[in-house]
C-alpha positions in Angstrom: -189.7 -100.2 149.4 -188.8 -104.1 149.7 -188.9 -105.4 152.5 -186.5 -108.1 151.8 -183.7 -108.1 149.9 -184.0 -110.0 146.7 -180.9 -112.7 145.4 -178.1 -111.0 144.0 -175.3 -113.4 142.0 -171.8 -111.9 142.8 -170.1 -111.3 139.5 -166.2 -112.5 139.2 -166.2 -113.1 143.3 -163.3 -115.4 143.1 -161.6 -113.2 140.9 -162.0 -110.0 142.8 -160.7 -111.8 145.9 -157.9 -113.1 144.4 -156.3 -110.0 143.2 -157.2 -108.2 146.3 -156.0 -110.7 148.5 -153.7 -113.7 147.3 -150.9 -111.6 148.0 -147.6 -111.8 150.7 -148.9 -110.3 154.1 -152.1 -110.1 156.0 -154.1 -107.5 158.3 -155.5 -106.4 154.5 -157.8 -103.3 154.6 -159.9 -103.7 152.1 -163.0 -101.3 150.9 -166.2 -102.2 148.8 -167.6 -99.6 147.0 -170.9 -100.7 146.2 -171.9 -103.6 149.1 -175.1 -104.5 147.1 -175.9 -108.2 148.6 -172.9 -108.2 150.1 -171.6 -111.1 148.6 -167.7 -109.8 147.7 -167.7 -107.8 151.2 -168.7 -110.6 152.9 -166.5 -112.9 151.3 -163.5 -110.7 151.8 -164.5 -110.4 155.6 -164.4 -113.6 156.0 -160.7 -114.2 155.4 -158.4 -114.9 157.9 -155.6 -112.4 156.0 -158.3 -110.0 156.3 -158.1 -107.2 159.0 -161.2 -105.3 158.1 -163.5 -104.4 154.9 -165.3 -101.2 154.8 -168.4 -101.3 152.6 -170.4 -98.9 150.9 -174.1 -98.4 150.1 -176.7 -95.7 149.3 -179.6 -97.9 149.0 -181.8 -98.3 152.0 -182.4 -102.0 151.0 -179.3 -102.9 150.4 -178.1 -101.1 153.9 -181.1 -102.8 156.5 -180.2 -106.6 154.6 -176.7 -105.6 154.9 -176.6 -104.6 158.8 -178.9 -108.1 159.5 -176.0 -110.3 157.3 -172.6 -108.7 159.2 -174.6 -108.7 162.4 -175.9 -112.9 161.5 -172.3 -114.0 160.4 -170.7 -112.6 163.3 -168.5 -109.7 161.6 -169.4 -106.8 162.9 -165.8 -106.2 164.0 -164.5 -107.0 160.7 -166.8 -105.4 158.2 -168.2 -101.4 158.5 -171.3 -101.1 156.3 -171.4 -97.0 155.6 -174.2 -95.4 154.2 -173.3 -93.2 151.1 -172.7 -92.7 147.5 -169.2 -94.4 146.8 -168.2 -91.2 145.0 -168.5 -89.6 148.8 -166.2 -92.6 149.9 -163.0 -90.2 151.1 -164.7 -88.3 152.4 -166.5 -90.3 154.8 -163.1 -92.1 156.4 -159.9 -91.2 158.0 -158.1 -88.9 155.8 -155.0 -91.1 157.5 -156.5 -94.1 156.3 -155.0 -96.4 153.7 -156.0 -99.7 151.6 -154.7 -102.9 150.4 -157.2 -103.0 148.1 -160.8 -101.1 146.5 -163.7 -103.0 144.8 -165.8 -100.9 142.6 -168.6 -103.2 140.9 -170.4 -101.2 138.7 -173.1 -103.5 138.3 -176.9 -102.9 139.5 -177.9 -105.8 141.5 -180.7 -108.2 140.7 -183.3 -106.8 143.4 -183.4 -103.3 141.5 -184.5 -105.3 138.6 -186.5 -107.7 140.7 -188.7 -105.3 142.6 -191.1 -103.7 140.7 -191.7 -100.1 143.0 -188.2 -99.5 141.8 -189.1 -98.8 138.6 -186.2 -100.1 137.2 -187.3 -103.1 135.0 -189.9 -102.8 132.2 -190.9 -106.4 133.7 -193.3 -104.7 135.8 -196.0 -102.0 135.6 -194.2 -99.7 138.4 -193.5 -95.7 139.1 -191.0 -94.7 136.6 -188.2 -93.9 139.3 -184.6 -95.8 138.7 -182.8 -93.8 141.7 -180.6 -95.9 143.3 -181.6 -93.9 146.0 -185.2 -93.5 146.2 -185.2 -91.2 149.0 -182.9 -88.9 147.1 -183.1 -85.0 146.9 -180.1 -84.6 144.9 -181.1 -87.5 141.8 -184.3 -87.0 140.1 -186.8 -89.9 139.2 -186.8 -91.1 135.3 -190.5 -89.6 134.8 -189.6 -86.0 135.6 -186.8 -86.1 132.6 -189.2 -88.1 129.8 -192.1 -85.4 131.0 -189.7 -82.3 130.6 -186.8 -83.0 128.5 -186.9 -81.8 124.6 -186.9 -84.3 122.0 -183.3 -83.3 120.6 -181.9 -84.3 124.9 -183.9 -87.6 125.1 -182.7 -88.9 121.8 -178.8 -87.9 123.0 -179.4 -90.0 126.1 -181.1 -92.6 124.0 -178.4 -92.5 121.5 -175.6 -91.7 123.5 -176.2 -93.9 127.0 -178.0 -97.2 125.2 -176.6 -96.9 121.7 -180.1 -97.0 120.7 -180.6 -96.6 116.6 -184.3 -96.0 117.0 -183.4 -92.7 119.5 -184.9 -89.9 117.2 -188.1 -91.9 116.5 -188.5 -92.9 120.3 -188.1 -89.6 121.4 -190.3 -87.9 119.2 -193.1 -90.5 120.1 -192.4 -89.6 123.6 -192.8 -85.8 123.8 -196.2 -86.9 121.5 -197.8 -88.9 124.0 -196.8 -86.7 126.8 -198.7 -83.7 125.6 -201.8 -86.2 125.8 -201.0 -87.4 129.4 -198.0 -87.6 131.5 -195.9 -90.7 131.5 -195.5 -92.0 135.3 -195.0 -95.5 134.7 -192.6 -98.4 133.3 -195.1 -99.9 130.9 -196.7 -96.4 129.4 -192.6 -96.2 128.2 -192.4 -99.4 127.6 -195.1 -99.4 125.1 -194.1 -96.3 123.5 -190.9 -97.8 122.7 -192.4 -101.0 121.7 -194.6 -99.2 119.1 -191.8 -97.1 118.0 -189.6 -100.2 116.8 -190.3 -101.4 113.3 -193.2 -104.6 113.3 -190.6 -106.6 112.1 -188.1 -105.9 114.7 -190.3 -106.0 117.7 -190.6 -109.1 118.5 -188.3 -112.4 118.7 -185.0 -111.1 120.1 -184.2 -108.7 123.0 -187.4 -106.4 124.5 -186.9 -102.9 122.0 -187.0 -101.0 125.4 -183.8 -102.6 127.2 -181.5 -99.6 125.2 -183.5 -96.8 126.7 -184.3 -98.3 130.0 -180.4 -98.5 130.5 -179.8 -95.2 128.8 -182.4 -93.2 131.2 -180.9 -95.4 134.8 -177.2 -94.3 133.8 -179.1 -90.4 133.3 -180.6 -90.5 136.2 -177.7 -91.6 138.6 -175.2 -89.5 136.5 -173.3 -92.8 136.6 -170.5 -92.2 134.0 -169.9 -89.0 135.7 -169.8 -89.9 139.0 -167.4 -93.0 137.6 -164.8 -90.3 136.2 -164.8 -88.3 139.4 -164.2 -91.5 141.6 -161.5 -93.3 139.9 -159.4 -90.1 140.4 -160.4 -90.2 144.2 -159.9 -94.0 144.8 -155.8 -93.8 143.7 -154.3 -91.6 146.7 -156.0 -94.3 149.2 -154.2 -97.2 148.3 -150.7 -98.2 150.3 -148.0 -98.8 148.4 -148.8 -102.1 145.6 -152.6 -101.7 146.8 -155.1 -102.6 143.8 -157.7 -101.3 142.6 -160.2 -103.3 141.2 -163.2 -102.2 138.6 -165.8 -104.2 137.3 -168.1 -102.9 134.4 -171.0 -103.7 132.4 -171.2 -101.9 129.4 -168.4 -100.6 127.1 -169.3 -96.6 127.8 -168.4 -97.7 131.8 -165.5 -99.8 130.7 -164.0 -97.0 127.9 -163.9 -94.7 130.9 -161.8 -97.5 133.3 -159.9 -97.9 130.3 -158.6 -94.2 129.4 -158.3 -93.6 133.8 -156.2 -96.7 134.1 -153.8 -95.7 130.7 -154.1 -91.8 132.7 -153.2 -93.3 136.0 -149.9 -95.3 134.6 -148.4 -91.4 133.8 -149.0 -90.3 136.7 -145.6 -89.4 138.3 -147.0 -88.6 141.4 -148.9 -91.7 142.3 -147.9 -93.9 139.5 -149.4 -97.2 138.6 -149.0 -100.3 136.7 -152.0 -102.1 135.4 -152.5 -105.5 136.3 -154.9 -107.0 133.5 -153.4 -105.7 130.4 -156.6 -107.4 128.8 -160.3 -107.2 131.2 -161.3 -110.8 132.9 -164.3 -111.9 131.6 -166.8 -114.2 133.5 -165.9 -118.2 132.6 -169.2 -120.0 130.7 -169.9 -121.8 133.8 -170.5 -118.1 135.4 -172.4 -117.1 132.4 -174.5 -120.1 132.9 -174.9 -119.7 136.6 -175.8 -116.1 136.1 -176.8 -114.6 132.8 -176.7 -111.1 133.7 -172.7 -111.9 134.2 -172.3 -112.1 130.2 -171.2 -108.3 129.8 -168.8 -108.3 133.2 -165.5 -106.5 132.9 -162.9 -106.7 135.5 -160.1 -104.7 135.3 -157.3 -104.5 137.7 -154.5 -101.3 138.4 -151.8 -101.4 141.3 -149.8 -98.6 143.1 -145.8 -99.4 142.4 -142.7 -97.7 143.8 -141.8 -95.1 140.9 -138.2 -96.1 141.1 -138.9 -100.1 140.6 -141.7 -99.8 138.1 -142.5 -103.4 138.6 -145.7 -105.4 140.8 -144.1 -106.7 144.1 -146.8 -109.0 143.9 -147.9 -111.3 141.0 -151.2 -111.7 139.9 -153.3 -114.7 140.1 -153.6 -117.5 138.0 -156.6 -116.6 136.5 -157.0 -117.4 132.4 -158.2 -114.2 130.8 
């Protein structure tokens, strides 16, 4: 494990913020769902409008950097860094508890990519883990599903979770050189892949391996399931016109925000109005600043009175 947190770029801070928080009132209670760097928590902390952000995290680097950055900037009484998966969010507060506003970003930070024991980057020549959670009991490392798994279930992970077009040849390939030796690490995948793309295709554009790398992380963390059961969660904890806010960085995660918002505005119960009837996408300056920004989605949904069906509070002046 790191012993220091790597540099994280916080995608669409300044939109985030203002949706959560450019609104009438103040003492906001706010919650971030995945505290990473802690670069929208901490931003949001730092508010005067703001009352208090709880923050979430399962990573243990992402908690000890975290507790050292609210402890450094003073906002100890203002920000609550809780150690969990954010699908486990309710369950870990006040059931009386209620929010102005909910940050989910979706996106994995830079230091899982930027620390090599992670075994999340084909960069590196690493354990083949991926667990947002190393210490996990519950998550299993990527190595233990390309050792096990049959062919026919690697190449729907491949196909379905990276939209890879070369899944049935990588997969075969796979259960292949597994019979000769077990694959533990990034780059005995890495090459397998590699050799599995077409001469001509290999080289010159994006590594052949980035599909399946992000197909067997989102497996792993059973990230688009744990995505469907939390949307449903987040809704009863907002007040009345309290947002929440979704970013995403692929178009399975954002397909999924999509249908739960459209599910969310027929809900007669709790209803809701969607705020970004299109997604904000990062500005080229952003996508400058921060490559890894290019595919960000934010989307934006808000509690309303059933009787008004309207926002009490407008949106930002944000171009979309």
């Amino acid at each position: 494990m790191s012993d220091q947190y790597g540099k994280h770029y916080s995608v669409l801070k300044d939109e985030c913020i203002g949706f959560l928080t450019e609104r009438e009132g103040s003492d906001f209670i706010l919650a971030d769902l995945t505290f990473g760097a802690g670069g929208h928590s901490l931003a949001m902390a730092s508010l005067p409008q703001v009352k208090k952000v709880f923050s979430v995290d399962q990573d243990p680097d992402a908690l000890k950097n975290g507790h050292e950055k609210i402890k450094a900037m003073n906002l100890n009484d203002k920000c609550e860094l809780i150690e969990t998966n954010f699908v486990d969010f309710p369950d870990k507060i006040s059931k009386d508890l209620k929010f102005d506003g909910v940050l989910l970003d979706l996106g994995v930070s830079s230091h899982h990519f930027d620390t090599a024991e992670r075994g999340f980057s084909f960069r590196f020549d690493a354990p083949l883990d991926m667990r947002m959670n190393p210490k996990s009991e519950t998550f299993k490392p990527a190595s233990e599903y390309v050792n096990t798994l049959p062919a026919s279930e690697l190449e729907r992970i491949f196909r379905d979770y990276g939209e890879e077009k070369y899944a049935h040849r990588i997969s075969l390939n796979i259960c292949e050189k597994r019979d000769e030796t077990p694959i533990e690490t990034t780059k005995q995948l890495e090459d397998i892949i590699f050799h599995s793309y077409p001469k001509a295709e290999r080289f010159g554009g994006r590594n052949p391996a980035t599909k399946v790398f992000q197909a067997l992380r989102i497996h792993v963390n059973q990230e688009l399931e744990v995505l469907s059961e939390v949307l449903g969660r987040l809704i009863p904890l907002l007040k009345m016109n309290g947002r929440l806010a979704v970013i995403s960085f692929h178009s399975l995660e954002d397909r999924i925000v999509k249908l739960k918002f459209k599910e969310f505005e027929h809900n007669l119960e709790l209803p809701c109005q969607s705020i970004t009837k299109k997604p904000i996408v990062p500005s080229e300056q952003e996508i400058l600043d921060n490559s890894r920004s290019r595919s960000a989605k934010l989307r934006v949904i808000e509690r309303v009175n059933a009787k008004k069906g309207k926002n009490k509070y407008p949106k930002p002046a944000i171009k979309e």
